[in-house]
C-alpha positions as CSV (number, residue, x, y, z in Angstrom):
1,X,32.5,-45.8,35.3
2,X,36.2,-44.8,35.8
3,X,39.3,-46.9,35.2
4,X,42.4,-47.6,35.7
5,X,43.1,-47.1,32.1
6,X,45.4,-49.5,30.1
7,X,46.2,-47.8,26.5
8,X,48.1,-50.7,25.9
9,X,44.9,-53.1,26.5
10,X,42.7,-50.7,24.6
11,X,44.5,-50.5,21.7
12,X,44.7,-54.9,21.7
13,X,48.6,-54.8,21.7
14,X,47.4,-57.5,24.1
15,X,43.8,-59.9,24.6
16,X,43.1,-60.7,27.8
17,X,40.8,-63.8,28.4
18,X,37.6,-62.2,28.2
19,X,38.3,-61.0,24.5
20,X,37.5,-62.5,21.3
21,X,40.2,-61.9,18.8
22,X,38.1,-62.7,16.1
23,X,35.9,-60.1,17.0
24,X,38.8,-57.4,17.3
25,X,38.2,-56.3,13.7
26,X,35.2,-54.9,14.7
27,X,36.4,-52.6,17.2
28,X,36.9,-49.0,16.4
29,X,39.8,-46.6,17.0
30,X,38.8,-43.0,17.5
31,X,42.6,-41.9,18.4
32,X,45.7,-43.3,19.8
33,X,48.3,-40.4,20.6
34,X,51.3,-41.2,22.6
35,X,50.5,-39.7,25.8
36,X,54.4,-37.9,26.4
37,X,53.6,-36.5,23.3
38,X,50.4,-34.5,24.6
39,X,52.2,-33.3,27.6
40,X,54.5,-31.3,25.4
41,X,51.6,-30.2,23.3
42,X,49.6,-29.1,26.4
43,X,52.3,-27.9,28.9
44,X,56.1,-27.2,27.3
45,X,55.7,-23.4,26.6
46,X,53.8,-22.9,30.4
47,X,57.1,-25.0,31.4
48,X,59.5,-23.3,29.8
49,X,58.1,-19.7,31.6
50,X,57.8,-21.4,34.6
51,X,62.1,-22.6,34.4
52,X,62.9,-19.4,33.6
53,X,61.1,-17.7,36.6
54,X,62.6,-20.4,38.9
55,X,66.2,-18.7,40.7
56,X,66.8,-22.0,42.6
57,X,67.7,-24.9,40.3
58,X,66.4,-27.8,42.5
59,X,62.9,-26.1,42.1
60,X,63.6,-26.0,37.8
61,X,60.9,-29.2,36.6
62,X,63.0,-31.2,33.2
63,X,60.1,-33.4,32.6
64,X,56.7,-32.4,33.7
65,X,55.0,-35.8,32.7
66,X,57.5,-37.8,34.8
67,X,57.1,-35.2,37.2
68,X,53.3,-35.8,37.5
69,X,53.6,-39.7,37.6
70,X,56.0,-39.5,40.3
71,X,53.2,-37.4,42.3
72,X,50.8,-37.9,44.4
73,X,48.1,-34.9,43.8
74,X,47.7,-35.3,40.2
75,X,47.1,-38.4,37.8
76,X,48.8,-38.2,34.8
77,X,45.6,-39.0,32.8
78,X,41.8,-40.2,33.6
79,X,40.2,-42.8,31.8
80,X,35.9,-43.5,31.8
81,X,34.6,-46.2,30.7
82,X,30.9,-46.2,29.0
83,X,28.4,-48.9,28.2
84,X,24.9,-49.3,28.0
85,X,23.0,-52.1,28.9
86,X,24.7,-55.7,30.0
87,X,25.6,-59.3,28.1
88,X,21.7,-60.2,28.7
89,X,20.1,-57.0,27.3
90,X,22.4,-55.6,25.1
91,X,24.8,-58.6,24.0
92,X,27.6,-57.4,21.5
93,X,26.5,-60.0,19.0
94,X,23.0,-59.5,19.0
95,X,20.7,-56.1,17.3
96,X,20.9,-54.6,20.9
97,X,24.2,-54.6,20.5
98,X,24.2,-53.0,17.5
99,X,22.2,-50.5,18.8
100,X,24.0,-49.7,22.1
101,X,27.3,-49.2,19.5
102,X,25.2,-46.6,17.5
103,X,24.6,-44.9,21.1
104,X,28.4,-45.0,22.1
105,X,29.1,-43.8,18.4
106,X,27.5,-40.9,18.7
107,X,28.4,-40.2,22.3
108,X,32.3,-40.2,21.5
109,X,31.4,-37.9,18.5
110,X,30.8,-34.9,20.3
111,X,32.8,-35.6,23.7
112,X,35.7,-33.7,23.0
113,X,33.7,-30.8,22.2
114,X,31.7,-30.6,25.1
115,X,34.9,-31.0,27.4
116,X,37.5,-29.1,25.9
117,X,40.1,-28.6,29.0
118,X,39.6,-32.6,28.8
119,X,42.7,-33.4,26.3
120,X,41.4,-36.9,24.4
121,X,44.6,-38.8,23.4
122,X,43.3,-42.4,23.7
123,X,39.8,-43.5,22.5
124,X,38.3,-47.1,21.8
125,X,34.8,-48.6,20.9
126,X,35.2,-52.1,21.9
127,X,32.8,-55.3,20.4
128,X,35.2,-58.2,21.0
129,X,33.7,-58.5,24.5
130,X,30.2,-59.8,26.0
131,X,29.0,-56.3,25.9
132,X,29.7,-53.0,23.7
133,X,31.7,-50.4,26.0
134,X,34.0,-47.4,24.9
135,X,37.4,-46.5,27.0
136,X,38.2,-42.6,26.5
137,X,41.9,-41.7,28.1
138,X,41.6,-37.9,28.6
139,X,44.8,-35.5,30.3
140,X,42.3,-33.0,32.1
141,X,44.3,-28.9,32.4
142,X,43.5,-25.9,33.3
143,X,45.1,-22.5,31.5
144,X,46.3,-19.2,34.0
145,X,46.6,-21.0,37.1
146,X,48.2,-18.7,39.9
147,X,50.4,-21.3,40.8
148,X,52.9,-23.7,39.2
149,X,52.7,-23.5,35.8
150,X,50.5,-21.4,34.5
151,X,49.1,-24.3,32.3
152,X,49.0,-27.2,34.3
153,X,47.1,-31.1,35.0
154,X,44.2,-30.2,37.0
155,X,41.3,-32.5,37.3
156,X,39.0,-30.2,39.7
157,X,40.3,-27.2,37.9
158,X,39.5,-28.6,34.6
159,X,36.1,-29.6,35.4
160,X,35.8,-26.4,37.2
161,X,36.5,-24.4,34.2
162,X,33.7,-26.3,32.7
163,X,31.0,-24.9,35.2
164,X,31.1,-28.0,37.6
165,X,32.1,-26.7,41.1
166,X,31.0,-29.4,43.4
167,X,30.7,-27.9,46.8
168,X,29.5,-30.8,48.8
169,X,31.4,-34.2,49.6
170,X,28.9,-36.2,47.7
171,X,28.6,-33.9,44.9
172,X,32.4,-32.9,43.7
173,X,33.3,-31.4,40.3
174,X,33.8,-34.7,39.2
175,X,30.5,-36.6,39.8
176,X,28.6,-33.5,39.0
177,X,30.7,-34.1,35.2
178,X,30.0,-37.6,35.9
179,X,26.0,-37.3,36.1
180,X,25.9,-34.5,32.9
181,X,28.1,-37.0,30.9
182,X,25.0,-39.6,31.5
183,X,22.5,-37.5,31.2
184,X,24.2,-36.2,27.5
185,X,24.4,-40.3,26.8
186,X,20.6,-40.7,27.8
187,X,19.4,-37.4,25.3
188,X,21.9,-39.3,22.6
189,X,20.4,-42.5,23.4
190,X,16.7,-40.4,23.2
191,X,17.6,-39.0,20.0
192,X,18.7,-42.5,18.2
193,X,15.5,-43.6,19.6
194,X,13.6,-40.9,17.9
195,X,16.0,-41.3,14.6
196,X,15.4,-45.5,14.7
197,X,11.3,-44.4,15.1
198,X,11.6,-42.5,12.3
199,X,13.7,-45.2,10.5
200,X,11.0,-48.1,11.6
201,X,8.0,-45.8,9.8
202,X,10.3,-45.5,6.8
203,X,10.8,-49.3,6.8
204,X,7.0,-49.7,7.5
205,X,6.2,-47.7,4.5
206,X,9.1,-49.7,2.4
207,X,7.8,-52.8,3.1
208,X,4.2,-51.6,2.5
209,X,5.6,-50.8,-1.0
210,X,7.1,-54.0,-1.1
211,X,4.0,-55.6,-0.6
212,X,1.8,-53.8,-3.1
213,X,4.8,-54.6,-5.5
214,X,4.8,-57.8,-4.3
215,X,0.9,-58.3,-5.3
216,X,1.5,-56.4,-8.7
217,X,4.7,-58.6,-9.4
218,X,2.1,-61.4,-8.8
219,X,-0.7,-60.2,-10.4
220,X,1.5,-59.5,-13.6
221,X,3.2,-63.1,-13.3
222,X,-0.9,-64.6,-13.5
223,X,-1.2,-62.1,-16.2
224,X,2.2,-63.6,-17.6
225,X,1.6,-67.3,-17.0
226,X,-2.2,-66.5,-18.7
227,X,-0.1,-64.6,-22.0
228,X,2.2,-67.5,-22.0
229,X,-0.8,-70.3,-21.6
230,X,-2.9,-68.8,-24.5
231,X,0.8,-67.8,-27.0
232,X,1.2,-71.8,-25.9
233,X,-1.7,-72.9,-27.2
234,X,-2.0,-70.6,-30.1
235,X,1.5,-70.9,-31.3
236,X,0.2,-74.8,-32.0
237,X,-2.9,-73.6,-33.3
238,X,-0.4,-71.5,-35.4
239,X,1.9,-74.3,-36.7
240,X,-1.8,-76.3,-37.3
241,X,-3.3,-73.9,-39.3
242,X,-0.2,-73.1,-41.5
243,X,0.2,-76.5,-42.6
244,X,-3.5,-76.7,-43.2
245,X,-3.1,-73.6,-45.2
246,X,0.1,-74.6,-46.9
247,X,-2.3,-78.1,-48.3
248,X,-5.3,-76.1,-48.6
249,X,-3.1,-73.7,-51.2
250,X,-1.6,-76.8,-52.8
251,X,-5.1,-78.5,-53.2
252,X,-6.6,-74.5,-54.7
253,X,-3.5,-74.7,-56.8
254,X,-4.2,-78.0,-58.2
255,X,-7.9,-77.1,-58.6
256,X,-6.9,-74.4,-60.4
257,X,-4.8,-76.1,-62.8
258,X,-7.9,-78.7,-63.0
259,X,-10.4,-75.9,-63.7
260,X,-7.9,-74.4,-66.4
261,X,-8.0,-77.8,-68.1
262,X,-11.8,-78.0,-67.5
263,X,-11.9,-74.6,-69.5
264,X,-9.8,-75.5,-72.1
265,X,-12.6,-78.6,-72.7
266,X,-15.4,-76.2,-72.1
267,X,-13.9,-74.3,-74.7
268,X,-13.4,-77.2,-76.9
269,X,-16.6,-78.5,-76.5
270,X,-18.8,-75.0,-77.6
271,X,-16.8,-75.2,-80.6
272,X,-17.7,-78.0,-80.9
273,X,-21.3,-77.3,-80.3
274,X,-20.9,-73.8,-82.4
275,X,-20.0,-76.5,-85.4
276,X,-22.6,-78.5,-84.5
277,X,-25.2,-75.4,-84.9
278,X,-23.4,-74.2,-87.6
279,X,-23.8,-77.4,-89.3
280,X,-27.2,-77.7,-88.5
281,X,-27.8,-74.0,-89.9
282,X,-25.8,-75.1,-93.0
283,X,-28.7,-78.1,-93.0
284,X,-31.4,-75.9,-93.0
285,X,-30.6,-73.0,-95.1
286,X,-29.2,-76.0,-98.0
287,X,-32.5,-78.3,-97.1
288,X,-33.4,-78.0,-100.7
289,X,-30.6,-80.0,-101.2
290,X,-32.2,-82.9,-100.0
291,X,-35.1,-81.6,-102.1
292,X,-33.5,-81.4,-105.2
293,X,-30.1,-83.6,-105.5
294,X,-30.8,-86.6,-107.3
295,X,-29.3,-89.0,-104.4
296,X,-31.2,-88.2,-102.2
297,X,-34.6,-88.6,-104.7
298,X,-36.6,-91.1,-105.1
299,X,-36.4,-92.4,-109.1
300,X,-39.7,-93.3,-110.6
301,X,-40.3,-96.5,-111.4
302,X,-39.3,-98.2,-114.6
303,X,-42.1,-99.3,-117.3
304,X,-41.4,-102.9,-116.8
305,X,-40.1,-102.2,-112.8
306,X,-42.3,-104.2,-110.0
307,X,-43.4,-102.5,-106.9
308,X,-41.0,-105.0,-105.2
309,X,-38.2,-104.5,-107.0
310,X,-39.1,-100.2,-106.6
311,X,-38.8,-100.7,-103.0
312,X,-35.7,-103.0,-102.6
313,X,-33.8,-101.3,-105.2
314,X,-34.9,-97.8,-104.8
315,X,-37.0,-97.0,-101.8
316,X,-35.2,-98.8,-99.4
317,X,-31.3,-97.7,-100.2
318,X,-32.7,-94.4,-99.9
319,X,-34.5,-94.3,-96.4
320,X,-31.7,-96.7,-95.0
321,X,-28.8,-93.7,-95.9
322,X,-31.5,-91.3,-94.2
323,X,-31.4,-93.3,-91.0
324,X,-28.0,-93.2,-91.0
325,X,-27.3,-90.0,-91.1
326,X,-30.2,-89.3,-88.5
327,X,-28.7,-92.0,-86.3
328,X,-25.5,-90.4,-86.0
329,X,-26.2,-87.0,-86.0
330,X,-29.2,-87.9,-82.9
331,X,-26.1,-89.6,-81.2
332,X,-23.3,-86.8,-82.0
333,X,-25.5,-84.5,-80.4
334,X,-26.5,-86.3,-77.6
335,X,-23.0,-87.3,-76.8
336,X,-21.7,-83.7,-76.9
337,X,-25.0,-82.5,-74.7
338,X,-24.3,-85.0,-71.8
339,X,-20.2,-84.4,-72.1
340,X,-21.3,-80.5,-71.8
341,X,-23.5,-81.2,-68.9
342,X,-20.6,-83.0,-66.9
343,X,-18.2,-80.4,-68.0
344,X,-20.1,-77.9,-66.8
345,X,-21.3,-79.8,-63.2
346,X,-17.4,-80.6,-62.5
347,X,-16.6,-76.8,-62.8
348,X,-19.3,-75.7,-60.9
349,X,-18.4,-78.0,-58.3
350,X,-15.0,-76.8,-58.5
351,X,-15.4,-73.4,-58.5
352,X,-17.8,-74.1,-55.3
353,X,-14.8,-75.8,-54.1
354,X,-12.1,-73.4,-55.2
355,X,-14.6,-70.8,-53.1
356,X,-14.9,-72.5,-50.1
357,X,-10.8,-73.0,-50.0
358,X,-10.7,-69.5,-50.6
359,X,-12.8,-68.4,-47.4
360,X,-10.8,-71.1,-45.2
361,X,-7.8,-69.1,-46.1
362,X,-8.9,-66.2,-45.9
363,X,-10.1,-67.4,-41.8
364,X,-7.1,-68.7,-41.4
365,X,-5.1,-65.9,-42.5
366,X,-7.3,-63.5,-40.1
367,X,-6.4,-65.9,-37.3
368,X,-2.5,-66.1,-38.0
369,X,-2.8,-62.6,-38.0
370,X,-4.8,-62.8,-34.1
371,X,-1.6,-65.2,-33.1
372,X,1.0,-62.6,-34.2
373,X,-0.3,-59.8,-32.2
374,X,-0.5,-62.0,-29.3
375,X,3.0,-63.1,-30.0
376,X,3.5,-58.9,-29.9
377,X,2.1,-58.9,-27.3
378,X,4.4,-61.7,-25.1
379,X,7.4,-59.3,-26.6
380,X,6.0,-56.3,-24.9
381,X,5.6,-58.2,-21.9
382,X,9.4,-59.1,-22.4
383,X,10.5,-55.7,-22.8
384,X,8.4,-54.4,-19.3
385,X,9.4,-57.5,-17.3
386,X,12.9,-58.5,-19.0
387,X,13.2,-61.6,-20.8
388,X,15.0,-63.2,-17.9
389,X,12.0,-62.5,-15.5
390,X,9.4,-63.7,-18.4
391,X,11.2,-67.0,-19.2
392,X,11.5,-67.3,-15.1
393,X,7.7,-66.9,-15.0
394,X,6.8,-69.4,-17.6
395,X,10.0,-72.3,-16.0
396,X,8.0,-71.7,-12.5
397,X,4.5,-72.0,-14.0
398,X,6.3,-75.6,-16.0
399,X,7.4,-76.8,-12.7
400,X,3.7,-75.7,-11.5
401,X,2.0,-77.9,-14.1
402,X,4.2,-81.0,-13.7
403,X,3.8,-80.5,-10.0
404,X,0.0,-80.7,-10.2
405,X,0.6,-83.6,-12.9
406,X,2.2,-85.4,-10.6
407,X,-0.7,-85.2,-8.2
408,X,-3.1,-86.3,-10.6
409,X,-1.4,-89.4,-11.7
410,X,-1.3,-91.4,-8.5
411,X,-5.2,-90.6,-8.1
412,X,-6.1,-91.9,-11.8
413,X,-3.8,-94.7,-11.4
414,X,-5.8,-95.4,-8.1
415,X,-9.0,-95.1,-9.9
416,X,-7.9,-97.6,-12.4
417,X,-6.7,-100.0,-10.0
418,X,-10.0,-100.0,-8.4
């Protein structure tokens, strides 16, 4: 649609009731040229040969803008108006409205190009009002005229030049511009269609990938919160198992020192037993002794001696020193036999035990060894995911557990109660 045209209320130098100052930062300024200085650009050389063909001075123009505003065949510039859509359909505040925007956006891009003997000096995208709507201010001229100045403000010219030549009265120049300038808004409003089709497949295939992220970001925080649930439970198992290992060495270290001293006293003791045999070779390679020492012989009896008197004095002393040393040697030996057979039960029974602690940590040792892999194994999880995104894994799956505590408690306390 056409307009009056307000530069002024374009540009917001002034709001009229049915703008939203608020809004106003949102509008967009294509240009803003001072309107008296296009008219110089456009028409002061074709005005300065036109003077200077002119022999009469009342027919000389000084200003040709003031000229043309004090006319009445020219305006001194056009102004259309463009929006799609309305408040209900294509609201400035809604995605619509967004979209009609786009469609102006594009629209103003090109307009100057497509109508170049339409002199843009004024241009505005507006979205402080109910619906978005651009204001282009245009100075339409035509070049070589064959009369006035060569260069001059012609709105049927200018169109004319462009290829519209009207011909009927319900078809002029200018609604034959008119219906072209809608039909290039409805191929750029076609083509943003196309573009935001494109765009909706791309963000289709984005938020496919989001998904399938999505499920691997789950799938990695089960995989996490199972990693952290096992490292959980094995890190106790860990901190277990190393103070059981740390008494199990102190009790093999202690048996150790035990078994040394058992040694030592197994040592002791075969010497003992070593004396013992060596004594009782000494015995029988000097049994003659026995044989042949006069202490250990029975005297004969005396002439005048009586049998009585043989055996208290003689026979008796004798056998009772025998069964002395026969006592105690049958007790020495006995005594060293049963202290050798207890010497040698404890040690077996602590090398037995020394063996099984040995094999316990040894087990425990292998397992230690399982927990620090899996512990390397939270770490590599740390460096794919990021620590950050690990610790928030295993705070949610906390907050999971307490959750489901707390679900469980009322129930048991209910099933108490009853």
């Amino acid at each position: 649609m056409t307009g009056k045209g307000s530069v002024n209320h374009n540009s917001r130098k002034f709001h009229a009731k049915n703008t939203d100052p608020e809004r106003s930062c949102l509008n967009m300024k294509y240009c803003n040229e001072n309107i008296k200085d296009v008219y110089h650009e456009l028409f002061d050389e074709a005005l300065t040969r036109y003077n200077e063909k002119q022999t009469r001075s009342d027919r000389r123009i000084d200003d040709y803008y003031e000229k043309i505003c004090s006319g009445k065949q020219e305006k001194p510039f056009h102004e259309i108006i463009l929006q799609i859509g309305n408040k209900d359909d294509m609201g400035a505040k809604t995605e619509e409205g967004q979209l009609a925007a786009k469609i102006l956006d594009k629209y103003m891009q090109d307009f100057q190009r497509r109508n170049p003997t339409l002199r843009v000096f004024s241009a505005y995208l507006h979205m402080d009002e109910q619906t978005p709507h651009i204001h282009i201010d245009f100075v339409p001229f035509i070049r070589n005229s064959k009369r006035g100045l060569d260069t001059r403000v012609s709105l049927k010219g200018a169109l004319s030049e462009q290829g519209f030549k009207g011909g009927t009265r319900g078809m002029t120049e200018w609604n034959e511009w008119i219906e072209a300038e809608k039909q290039e808004r409805q191929k750029e409003v076609a083509e943003l269609e196309q573009t935001i089709s494109g765009s909706k497949e791309e963000l289709f295939d984005i938020l496919h990938q989001q998904i399938a992220a999505g499920q691997e970001t789950e799938q990695i925080r089960k995989e996490g919160e199972a990693i952290r649930q096992e490292v959980s439970e094995l890190t106790a198992t860990n901190h277990l198992l190393k103070e059981q290992t740390e008494t199990l060495t102190g009790d093999k270290e202690k048996l150790l020192s035990e078994n040394e001293k058992l040694e030592k006293q197994q040592k002791k003791l075969q010497q003992e037993l070593n004396k013992m045999v060596q004594s009782k070779e000494v015995m029988e390679r000097n049994i003659h002794a026995y044989d042949e020492d006069v202490k250990w012989q029975l005297a004969e009896p005396g002439a005048l001696m009586s049998a009585k008197a043989y055996r208290d004095k003689k026979a008796l002393p004798l056998v009772g020193k025998l069964k002395e040393v026969v006592k105690n040697l049958t007790i020495k030996c006995i005594q060293l036999t049963e202290q050798g057979k207890k010497l040698t039960a404890k040690l077996d029974g602590q090398q037995k035990q020394i063996s099984r602690l040995t094999d316990k940590v040894m087990e425990q040792s292998d397992t230690i060894e399982r927990l620090q892999e899996k512990t390397s194994d939270l770490g590599r999880l740390e460096r794919h995911l990021g620590r950050e995104q690990v610790q928030l894994i295993v705070e949610r799956s906390k907050a999971l557990e307490q959750a489901e505590r707390a679900i469980k408690r009322p129930k048991r306390a209910f099933e108490m109660s009853r």
